[in-house]
BADONU-986477 format. One record per residue (C-alpha): residue in three letters; z negated, y negated, x negated. Coordinates in steps of 0.001 Angstrom, whole numbers, padded with zeros to 6 digits, always signed. Layout:
<tidrens>
ALAZYX...
</tidrens>
This chain:
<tidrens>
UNK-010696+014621+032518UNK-007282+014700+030411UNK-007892+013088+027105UNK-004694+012033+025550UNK-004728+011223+021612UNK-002885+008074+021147UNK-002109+009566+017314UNK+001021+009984+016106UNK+000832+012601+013452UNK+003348+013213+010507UNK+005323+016364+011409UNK+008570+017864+009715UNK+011401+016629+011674UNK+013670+018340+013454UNK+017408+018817+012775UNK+018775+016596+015586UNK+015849+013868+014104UNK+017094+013891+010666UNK+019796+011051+010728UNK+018464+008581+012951UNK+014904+009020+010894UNK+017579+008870+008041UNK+018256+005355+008920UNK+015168+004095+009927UNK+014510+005081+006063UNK+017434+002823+005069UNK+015758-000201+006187UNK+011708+000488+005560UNK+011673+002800+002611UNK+015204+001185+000867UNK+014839-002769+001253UNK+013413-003593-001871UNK+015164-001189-004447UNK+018307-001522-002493UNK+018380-005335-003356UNK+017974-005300-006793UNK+021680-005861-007504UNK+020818-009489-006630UNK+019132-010437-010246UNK+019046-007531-011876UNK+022348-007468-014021UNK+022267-011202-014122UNK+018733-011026-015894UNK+020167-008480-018035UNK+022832-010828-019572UNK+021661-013787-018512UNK+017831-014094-018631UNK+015128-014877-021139UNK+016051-012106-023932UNK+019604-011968-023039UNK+022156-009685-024617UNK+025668-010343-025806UNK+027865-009316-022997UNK+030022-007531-025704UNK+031599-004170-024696UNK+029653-001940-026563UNK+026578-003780-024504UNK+027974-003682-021270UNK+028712+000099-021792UNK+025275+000700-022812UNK+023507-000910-020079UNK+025562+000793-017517UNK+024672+003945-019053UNK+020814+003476-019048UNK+021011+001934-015556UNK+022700+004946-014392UNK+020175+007204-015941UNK+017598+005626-014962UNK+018276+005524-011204UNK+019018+009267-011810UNK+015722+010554-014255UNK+012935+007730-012871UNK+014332+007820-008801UNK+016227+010557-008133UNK+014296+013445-010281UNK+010680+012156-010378UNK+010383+010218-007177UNK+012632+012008-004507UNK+012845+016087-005731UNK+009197+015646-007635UNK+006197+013042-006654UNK+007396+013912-002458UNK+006179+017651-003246UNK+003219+016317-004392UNK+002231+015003-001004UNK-001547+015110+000913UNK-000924+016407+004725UNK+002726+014557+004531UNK+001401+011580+003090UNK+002256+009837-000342UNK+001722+007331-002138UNK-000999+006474-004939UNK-003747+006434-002653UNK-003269+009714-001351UNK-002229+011124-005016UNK-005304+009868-005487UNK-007074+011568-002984UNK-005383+015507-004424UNK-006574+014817-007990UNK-010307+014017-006957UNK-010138+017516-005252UNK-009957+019084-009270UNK-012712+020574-010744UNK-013404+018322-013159UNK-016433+016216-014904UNK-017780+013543-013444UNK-016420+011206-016321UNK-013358+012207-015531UNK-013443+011811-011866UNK-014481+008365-012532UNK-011461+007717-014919UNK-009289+008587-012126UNK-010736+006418-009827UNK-010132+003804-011941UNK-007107+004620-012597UNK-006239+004929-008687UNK-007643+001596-007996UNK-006404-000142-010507UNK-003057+001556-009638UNK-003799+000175-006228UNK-004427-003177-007068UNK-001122-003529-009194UNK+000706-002923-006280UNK-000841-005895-004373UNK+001329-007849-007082UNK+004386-006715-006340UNK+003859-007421-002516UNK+003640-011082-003317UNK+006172-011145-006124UNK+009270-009106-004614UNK+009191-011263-001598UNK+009540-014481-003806UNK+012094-012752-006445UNK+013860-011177-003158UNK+014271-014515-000820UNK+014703-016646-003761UNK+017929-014854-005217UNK+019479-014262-002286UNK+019043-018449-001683UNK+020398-018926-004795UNK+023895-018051-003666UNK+024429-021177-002169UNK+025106-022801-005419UNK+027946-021155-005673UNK+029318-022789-002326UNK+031479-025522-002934UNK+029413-028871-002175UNK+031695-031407-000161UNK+029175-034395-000049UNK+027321-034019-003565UNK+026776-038241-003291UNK+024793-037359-000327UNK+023321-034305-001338UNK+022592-031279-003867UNK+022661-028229-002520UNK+020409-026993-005336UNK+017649-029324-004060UNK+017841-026794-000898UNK+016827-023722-002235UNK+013116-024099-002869UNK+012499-025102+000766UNK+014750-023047+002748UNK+013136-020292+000774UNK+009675-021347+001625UNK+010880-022283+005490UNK+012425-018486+005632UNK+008985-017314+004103UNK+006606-018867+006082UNK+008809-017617+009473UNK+008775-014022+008203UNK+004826-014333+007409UNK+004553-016099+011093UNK+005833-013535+012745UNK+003720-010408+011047UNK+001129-010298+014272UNK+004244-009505+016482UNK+004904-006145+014930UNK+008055-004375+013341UNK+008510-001938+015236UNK+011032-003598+017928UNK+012667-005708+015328UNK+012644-002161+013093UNK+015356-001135+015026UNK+017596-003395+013379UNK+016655-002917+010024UNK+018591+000245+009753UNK+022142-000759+010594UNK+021765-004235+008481UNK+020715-002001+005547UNK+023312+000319+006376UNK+025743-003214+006541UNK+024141-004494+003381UNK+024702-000825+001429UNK+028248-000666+002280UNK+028983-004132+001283UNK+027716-003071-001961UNK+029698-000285-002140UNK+032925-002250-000898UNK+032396-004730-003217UNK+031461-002614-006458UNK+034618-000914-005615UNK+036992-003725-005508UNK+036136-004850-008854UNK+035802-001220-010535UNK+039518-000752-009636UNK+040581-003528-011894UNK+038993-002086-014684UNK+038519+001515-014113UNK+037374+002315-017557UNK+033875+000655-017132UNK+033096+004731-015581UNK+033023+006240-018672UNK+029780+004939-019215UNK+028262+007367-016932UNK+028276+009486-020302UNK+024813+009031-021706UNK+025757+008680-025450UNK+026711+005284-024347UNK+023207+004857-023569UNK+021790+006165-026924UNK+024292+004138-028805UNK+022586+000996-027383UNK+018839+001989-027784UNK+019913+003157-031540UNK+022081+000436-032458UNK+019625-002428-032337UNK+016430-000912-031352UNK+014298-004498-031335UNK+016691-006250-029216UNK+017428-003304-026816UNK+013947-002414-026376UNK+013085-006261-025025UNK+015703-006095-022669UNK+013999-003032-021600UNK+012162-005491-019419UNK+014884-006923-017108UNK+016448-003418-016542UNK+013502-002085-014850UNK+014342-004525-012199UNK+016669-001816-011303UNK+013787+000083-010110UNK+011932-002184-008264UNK+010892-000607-005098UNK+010525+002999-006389UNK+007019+003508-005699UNK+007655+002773-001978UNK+009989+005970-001610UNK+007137+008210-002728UNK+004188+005813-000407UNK+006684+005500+002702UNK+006853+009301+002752UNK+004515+009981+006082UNK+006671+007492+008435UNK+009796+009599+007938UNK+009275+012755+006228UNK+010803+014013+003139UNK+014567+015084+004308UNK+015073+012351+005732UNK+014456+009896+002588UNK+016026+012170+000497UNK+019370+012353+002673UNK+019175+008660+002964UNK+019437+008277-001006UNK+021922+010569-002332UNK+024452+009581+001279UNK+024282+006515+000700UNK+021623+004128-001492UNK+022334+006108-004771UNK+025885+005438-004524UNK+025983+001810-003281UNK+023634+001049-006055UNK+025506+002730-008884UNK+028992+001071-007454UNK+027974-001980-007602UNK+026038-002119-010618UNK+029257-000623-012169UNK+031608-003336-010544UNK+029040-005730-011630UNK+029854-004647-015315UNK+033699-004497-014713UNK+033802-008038-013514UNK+031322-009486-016649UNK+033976-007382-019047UNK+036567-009614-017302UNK+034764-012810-017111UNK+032002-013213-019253UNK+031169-016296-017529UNK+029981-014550-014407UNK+027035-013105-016690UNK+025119-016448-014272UNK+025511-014631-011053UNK+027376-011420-011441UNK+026528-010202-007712UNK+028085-013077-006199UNK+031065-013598-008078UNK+031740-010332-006951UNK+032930-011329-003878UNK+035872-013310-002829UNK+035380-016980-002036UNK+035575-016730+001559UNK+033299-013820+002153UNK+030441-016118+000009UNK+029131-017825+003220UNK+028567-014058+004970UNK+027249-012551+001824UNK+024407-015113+001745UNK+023539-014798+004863UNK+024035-010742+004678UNK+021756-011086+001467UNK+019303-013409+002791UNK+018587-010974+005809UNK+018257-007540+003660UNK+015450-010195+001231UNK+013842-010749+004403UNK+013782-006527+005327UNK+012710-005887+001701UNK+009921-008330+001964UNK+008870-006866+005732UNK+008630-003458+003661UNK+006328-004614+001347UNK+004279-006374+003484UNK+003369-004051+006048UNK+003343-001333+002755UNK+000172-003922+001658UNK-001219-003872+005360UNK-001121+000103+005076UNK-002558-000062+001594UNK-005675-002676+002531UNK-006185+000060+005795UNK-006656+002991+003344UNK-008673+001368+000895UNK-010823+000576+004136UNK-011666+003932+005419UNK-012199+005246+001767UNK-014514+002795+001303UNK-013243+000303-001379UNK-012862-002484+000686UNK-015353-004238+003407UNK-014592-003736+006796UNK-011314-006669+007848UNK-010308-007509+011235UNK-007268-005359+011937UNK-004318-005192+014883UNK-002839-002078+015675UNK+000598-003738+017221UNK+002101-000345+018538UNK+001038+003279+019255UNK+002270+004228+016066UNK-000405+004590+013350UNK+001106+002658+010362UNK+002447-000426+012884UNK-000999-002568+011743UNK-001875-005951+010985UNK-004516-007439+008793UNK-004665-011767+009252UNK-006492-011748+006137UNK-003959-009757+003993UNK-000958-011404+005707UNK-002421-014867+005245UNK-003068-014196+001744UNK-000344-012653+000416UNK+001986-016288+001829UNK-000184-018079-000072UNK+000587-016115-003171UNK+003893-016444-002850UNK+004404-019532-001604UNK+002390-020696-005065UNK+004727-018450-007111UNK+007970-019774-005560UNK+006394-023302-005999UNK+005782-022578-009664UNK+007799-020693-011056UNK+011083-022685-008889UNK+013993-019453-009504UNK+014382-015678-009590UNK+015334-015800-013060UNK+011656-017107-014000UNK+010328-014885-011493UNK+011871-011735-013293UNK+009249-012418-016257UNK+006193-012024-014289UNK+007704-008840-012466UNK+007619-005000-014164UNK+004010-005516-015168UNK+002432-004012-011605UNK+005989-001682-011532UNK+005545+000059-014655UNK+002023+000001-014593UNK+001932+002091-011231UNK+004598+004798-012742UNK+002558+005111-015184UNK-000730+005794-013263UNK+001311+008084-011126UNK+002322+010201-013846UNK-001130+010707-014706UNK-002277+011209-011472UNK+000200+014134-010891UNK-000611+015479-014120UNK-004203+016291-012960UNK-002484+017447-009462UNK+000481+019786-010678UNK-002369+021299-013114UNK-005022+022390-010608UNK-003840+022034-007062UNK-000144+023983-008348UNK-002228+025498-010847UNK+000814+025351-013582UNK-000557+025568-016803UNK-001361+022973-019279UNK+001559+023452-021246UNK+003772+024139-018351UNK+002089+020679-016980UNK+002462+018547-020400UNK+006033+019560-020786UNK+007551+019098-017252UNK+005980+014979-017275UNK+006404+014405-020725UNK+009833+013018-020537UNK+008819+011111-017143UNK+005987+009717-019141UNK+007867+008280-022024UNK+010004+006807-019855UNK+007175+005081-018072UNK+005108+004385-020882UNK+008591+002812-022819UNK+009147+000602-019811UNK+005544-000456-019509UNK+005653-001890-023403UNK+008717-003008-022980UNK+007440-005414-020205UNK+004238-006566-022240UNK+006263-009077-024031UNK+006793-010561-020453UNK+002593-011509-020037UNK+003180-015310-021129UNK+006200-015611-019494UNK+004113-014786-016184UNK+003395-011465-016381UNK+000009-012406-016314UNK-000118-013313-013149UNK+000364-009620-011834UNK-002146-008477-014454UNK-005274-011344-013328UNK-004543-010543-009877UNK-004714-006464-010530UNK-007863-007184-012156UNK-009364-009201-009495UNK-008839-006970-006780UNK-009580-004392-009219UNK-013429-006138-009555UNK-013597-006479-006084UNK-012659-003071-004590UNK-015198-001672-007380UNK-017822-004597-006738UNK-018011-003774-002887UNK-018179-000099-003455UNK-020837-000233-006296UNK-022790-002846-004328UNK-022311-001025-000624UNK-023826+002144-002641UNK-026562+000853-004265UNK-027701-001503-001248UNK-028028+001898+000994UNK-029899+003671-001660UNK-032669+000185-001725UNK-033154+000338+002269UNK-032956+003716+002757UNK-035697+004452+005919UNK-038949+006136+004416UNK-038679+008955+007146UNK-035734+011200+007845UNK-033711+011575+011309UNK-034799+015061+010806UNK-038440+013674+010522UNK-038038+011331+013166UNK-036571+014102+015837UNK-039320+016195+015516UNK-042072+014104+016170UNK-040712+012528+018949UNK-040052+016269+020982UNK-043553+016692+019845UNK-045105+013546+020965UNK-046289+012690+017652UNK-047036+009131+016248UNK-044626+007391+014433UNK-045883+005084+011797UNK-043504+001720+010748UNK-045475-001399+008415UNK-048465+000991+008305UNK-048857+001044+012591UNK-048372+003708+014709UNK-046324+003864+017330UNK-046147+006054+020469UNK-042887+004834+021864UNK-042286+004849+025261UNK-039237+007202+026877UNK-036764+005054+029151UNK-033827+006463+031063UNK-030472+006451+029655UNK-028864+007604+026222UNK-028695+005580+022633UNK-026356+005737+020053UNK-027144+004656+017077UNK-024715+003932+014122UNK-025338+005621+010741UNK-023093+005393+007325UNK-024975+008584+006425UNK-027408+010583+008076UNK-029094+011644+005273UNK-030110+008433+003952UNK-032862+008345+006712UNK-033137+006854+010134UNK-030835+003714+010989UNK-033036+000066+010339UNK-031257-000323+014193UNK-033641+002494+015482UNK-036612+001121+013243UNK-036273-002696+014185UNK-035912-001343+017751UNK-039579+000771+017654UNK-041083-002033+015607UNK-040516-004533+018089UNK-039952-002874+021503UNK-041776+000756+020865UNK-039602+002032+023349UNK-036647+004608+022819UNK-034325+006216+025204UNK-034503+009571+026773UNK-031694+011263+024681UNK-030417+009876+021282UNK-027780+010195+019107UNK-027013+009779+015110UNK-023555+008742+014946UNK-021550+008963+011893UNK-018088+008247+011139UNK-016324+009995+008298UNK-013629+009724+005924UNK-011867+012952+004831UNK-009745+013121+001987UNK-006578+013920+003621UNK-004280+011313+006039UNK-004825+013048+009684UNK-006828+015448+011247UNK-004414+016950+013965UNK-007138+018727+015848UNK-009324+017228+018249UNK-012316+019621+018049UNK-012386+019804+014152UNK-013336+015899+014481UNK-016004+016204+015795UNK-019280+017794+014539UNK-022570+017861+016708UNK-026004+019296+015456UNK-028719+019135+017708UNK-031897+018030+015708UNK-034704+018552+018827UNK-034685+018713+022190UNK-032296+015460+023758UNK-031686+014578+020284UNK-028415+014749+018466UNK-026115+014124+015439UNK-022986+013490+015490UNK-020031+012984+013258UNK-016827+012180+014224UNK-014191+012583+011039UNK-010747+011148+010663UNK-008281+011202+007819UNK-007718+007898+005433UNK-004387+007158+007950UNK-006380+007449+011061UNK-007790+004786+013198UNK-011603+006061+014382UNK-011850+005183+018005UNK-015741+006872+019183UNK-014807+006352+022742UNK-012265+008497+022620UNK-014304+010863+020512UNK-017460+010978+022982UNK-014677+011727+025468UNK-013324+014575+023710UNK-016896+016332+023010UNK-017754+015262+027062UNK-014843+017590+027891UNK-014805+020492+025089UNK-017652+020784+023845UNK-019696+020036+027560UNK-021356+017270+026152UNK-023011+015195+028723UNK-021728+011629+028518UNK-022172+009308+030708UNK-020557+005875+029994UNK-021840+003414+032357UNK-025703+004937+031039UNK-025072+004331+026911UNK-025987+001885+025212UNK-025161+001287+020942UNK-027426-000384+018727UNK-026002-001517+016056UNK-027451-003562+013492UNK-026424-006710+012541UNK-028326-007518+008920UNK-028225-011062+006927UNK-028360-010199+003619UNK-030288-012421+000650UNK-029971-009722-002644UNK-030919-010610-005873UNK-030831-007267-007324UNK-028519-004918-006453UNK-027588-003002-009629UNK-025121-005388-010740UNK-024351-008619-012598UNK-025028-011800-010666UNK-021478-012811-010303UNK-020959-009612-008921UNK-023977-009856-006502UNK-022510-013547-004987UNK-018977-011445-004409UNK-020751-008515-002585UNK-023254-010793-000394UNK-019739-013072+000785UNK-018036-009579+001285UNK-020549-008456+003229UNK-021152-011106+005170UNK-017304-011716+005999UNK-017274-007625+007149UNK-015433-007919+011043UNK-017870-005813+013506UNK-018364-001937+013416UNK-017240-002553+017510UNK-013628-003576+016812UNK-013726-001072+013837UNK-014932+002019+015575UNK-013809+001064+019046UNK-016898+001283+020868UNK-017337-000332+024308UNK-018155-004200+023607UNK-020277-004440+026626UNK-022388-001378+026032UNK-023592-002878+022298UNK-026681-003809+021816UNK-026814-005656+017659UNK-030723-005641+016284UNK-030689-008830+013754UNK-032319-008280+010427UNK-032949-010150+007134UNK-033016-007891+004146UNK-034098-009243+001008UNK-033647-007485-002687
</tidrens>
């Protein structure tokens, strides 16, 4: 039997790989940073703690922009936090996953759980505000086309819904998949980056000067000069970095050359450019301070740039989206989130689809674009879940870089300190922004952040109150030895039938499944050969080799556990796992002779350890879990589900 593993695991790629992954980076990892040009200057000058567009200021800016794409991207994402990555993978889930490998206290481990998830649930609010602050800028540039009919109608009146209508069609069309419509992101990126470039260019040749604020004193000057006022406007130039975190969590789908090549070629200079030009054409026309991006471009290329803008908006939102699909998986197989119904769309491990997420996250955003009616407003509920994440990052790699590189403390402190100012200066900066909406990304941090630690607090302590009185160990041993087995104070001699049984277990040592009990209790019968089945989480992204997934331990004669193991990336497919063990390990399987109880419990809890409040969340979470079948991928017609009412 040749068992082919439908995996696709992260490997360094190969010379002759290296540009096309290159692009393919251009239009996943790059989308959402690389269309920050579209509001962020404009918010700058323009928003709701504008700045005189004075020389001095323009300068400045410039300056800090620069440096900031340079210390906060190019230093601590792409030469730093992509070293610090778990089997290939990144991102603050897997960062997450090295620290809690330290040998530290418990009370710290728990701190940096928190941490983590909270880090995690920040970033659900910025995959339902940069597609709203993406779609609706790029919209916006149809003011600036001249309206021939304004008795008849205001093209202003059109932004709201053709946003929503483009929004709704991008949301639609999530089930389909992105990776045959991926192919196109990379040469409209590639487009959309050169356009920058082109037109960054054309305006820094009229005023050439506007490069001398590379020079970082320029920078200084305009934090020094008037610290108060600077350090609120702080807040719209982290919109420059919006999208950062994605270069360090889109890491495994293209390796780390291939990013990296990607941003000095090409992004890193298309951004600077036009942020540049952007500044050159406000120092000629201070009246483009309204929409500096646009009025970049000649009047006759307006009509392609919209439509140029509106489709990278669209490839920046994809990015995020499927970013919060990949996010929602991970959290799933480490436990902080119930079971969801999921669709894997393509062979390749990070093409899946959540309906739940998906449908969620439009309704967020179609709310936000409803409420808050521009990108301009938009800007003051984002850099809330954006700084927020740096920051947690920084922390997070702190603990890493300290004992997984085992630099010392001092070496550690010193090396992140200036990262972590930088953060930590950003992150105030953007408090001021709460009532101006950046409370939305802070409620909806902490309600995902009381839900992911709800369900795993309330899955723990509900498998510690129905743990089985009698151990699999126990159980094994009596049955080789013919041995009563006693269950509400009866005993039971069950009966042997043909055929094997696999039951489900979360953890073997919690005792024997209440599928096997429920089963003896009411039909004292139990197969010739049985097996524990476990599936298991490891705290890296893949496990490359077959065998080392699979661990078997026989407990007595024709009785078995098993645990199959898969990293946080991984999908867990048992029949493909039973295979495997059938063929290497000469396990005798039989398909067509195995059945799998499973048990399907209604849950009425009380007491569980936990408020109230939080008992109602866990008891809808738990009974809104999608099936271990779909999740595991075990043979639908070979299940057998044992009901159950547990009360607490």
């Amino acid at each position: 039997m040749q068992i082919q593993d439908t995996t696709i695991e992260p490997s360094v790629p190969l010379n002759k790989n290296l540009f096309p992954l290159a692009l393919g980076a251009l239009g996943v990892v790059y989308g959402d940073i690389g269309t920050s040009p579209l509001y962020a200057m404009g918010e700058i000058f323009h928003g709701s703690h504008a700045i005189p567009a004075s020389k001095e200021n323009i300068y400045g800016v410039l300056s800090l922009v620069f440096w900031t794409l340079n210390i906060i991207v190019s230093l601590k994402y792409i030469l730093f936090m992509m070293r610090a990555d778990n089997d290939g993978e990144g991102g603050i889930m897997a960062l997450l996953a090295l620290a809690l490998r330290s040998p530290v206290s418990d009370r710290i481990r728990a701190i940096l759980v928190g941490m983590g998830l909270f880090g995690t649930a920040l970033f659900y609010g910025d995959s339902m505000i940069t597609p709203a602050i993406s779609v609706l800028s790029a919209v916006e540039g149809i003011k600036l086309i001249p309206n021939k009919y304004p008795q008849y109608l205001d093209l202003n009146d059109l932004i709201i819904p053709l946003a929503i209508v483009i929004l709704i069609a991008l949301f639609a069309i999530q089930h389909r998949g992105t990776e045959k419509v991926g192919i196109l992101f990379g040469p409209i990126m590639s487009l959309w980056f050169l356009t920058l470039i082109g037109l960054g260019i054309d305006n820094i040749i009229k005023y050439p000067t506007v490069l001398y604020a590379i020079n970082p004193s320029y920078a200084v000057d305009f934090l020094l000069e008037h610290f108060f006022t600077t350090f609120l406007s702080l807040a719209a130039v982290v919109l420059v970095l919006t999208g950062a975190e994605a270069l360090y969590a889109d890491m495994g789908h293209f390796g780390r050359k291939p990013i990296q090549l990607a941003w000095f070629s090409l992004v890193l200079p298309a951004l600077v450019l036009n942020y540049f030009g952007q500044g050159a054409l406000i120092l000629h026309n201070h009246a483009a301070i309204e929409n500096p991006f646009y009025l970049l471009a000649p009047h006759w290329a307006l009509y392609p740039l919209v439509f140029l803008a509106t489709c990278a908006t669209v490839i920046a939102s994809q990015s995020v989206i499927s970013g919060a699909f990949s996010m929602t998986h991970q959290a799933i197989q480490l436990g902080y989130l119930p079971r969801l119904r999921s669709i894997y769309t393509s062979r390749l491990e990070g093409q899946i689809y959540i309906p739940v997420i998906n449908w969620s996250i439009m309704l967020a955003v179609l709310i936000l674009i409803i409420g808050f009616k521009s990108s301009s407003a938009l800007a003051g509920a984002y850099g809330i879940a954006v700084t927020g994440t740096m920051v947690i990052t920084t922390i997070l790699a702190l603990v890493v870089i300290r004992y997984q590189w085992r630099w010392s403390w001092i070496k550690s402190i010193s090396f992140l300190s200036l990262f972590f100012i930088i953060d930590l200066t950003f992150f105030c900066a953007n408090l001021e922004k709460i009532p101006a909406g950046g409370w939305f990304s802070l409620l909806l941090a902490e309600l995902i952040f009381i839900l992911m630690i709800t369900w795993k607090t309330g899955y723990t302590n509900l498998h510690q109150k129905i743990r089985s009185h009698f151990s699999i160990e126990s159980f094994a041993n009596k049955l080789a030895n013919q041995q009563p087995l006693v269950i509400d104070n009866l005993e039971i001699i069950p009966v042997r039938v043909a055929g094997t049984a696999i039951y489900m277990t979360s953890n073997p040592k919690e005792g024997a499944p209440a599928a096997l009990i429920n089963n003896l209790r009411h039909n004292k019968v139990v197969h010739e050969r049985i097996i524990f089945l476990t599936g298991r989480v490891k705290d890296v992204p893949f496990i490359k080799d077959e065998l080392k997934r699979i661990e078997i331990k026989m407990l007595a004669q024709n009785c078995y556990q098993m645990t199959i193991c898969y990293g946080f990336h991984q999908h867990p497919n048992v029949k493909r796992m039973l295979e495997v063990a059938e063929k290497y390990l000469a396990f005798d399987y039989d398909a067509n002779s195995t059945s799998f109880f499973l048990g399907r419990e209604t849950l009425l809890a009380k007491d569980l350890g936990m408020s109230g409040w939080q008992v109602q969340i866990f008891t809808f979470l738990f009974r809104n879990a999608s099936s271990p079948v779909t999740f595991f991928n075990i043979p639908p017609h070979r299940v057998i589900e044992i009901g159950e009412q547990i009360r607490l």
